[in-house]
C-alpha positions in Angstrom: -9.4 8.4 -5.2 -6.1 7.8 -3.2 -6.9 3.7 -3.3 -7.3 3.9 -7.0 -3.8 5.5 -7.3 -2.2 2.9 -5.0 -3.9 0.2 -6.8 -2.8 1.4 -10.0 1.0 2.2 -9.0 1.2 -1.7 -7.4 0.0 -3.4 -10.6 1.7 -1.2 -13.3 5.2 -2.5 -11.5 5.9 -5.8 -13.6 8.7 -6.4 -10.5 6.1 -6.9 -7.9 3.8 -8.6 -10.6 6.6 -11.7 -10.8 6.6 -11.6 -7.2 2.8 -11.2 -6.5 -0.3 -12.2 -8.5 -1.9 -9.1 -9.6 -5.7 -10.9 -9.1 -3.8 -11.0 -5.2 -3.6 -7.5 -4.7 -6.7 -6.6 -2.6 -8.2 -3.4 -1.1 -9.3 -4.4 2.8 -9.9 -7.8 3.1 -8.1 -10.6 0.7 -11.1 -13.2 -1.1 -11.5 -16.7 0.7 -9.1 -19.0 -0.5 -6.6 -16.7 -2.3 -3.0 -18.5 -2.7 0.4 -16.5 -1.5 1.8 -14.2 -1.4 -1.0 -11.5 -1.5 -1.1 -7.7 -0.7 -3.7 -5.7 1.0 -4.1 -2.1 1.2 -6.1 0.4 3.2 -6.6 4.2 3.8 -6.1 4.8 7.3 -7.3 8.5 7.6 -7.7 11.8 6.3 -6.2 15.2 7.8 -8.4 17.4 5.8 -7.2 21.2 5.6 -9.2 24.3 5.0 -9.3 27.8 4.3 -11.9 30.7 4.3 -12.4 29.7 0.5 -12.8 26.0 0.9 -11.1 22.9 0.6 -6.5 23.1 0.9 -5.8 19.6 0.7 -5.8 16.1 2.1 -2.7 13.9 4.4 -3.4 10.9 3.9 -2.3 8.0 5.6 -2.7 4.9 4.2 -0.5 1.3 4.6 0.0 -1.6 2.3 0.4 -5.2 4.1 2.0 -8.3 2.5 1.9 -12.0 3.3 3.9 -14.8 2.3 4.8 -18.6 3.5 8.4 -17.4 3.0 10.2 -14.6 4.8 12.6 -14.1 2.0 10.1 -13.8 -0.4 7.9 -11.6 1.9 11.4 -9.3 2.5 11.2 -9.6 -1.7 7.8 -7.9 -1.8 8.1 -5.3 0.7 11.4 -3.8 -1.2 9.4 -3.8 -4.3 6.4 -2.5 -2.8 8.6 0.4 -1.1 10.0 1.1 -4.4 6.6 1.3 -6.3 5.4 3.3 -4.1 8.3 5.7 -2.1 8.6 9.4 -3.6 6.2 8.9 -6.7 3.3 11.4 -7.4 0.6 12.2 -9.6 -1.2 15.3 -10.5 -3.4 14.9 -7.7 -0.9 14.1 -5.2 2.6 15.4 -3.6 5.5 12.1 -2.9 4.4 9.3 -1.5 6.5 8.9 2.0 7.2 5.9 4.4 6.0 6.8 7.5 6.8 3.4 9.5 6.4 -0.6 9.3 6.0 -3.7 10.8 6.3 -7.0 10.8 5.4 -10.7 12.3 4.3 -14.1 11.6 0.8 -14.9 12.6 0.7 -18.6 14.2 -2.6 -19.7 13.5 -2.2 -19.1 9.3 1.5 -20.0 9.7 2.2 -16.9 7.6 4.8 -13.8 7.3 3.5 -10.2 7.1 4.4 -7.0 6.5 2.9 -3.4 7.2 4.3 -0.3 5.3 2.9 3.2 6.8 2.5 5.7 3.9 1.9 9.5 4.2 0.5 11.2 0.8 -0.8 15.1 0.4 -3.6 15.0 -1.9 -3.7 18.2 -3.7 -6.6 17.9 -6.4 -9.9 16.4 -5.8 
């Protein structure tokens, strides 16, 4: 459920569409051969809370990478991304939080990326 909210956040944002492909935006694992700049999300885990009734909620932590041949336009893509993403909510879900990030340039693909840490609570299954 979460990935399908993320995906659906990234592509509704024409801003990050001019910077990104939306056929680039991939959950896990990028296809062979895809051009840059390309994003890549994953759920990282679920907290899952209970009471004597059942199910509370969900935190889940999730994080959104980006790569690029350019560090400008990777630094581009990250702002957008933060801002497509940071404080929104649905009915399922409380805001959308940064929880960290990270950044490097991997030597054998000779490209720039970016990892944003996001923390949601999921409140309806």
């Amino acid at each position: 459920m979460i990935g399908s909210i993320i995906v659906s956040l990234l592509k509704a944002n024409n801003d990050l569409l001019a910077l990104v492909n939306e056929n680039s935006i991939f959950p896990y694992v990028a296809e062979e051969n895809t051009n840059l700049p390309l994003i890549i999300y994953a759920i990282d885990d679920i907290d899952v809370s209970y009471s004597k009734d059942g199910w509370v909620k969900d935190l889940c932590n999730f994080h959104v990478m980006s790569f690029s041949e350019n560090y400008d336009d990777l630094q581009l893509i990250v702002a957008e991304i933060r801002s497509v993403l940071e404080l929104k909510y649905t009915s399922d879900t409380k805001r959308i939080i940064v929880t960290g990030m990270q950044e490097g340039f991997n030597l054998n693909e000779q490209v720039f990326l970016n990892k944003l840490n996001f923390a949601v609570e999921i409140i309806n299954l």
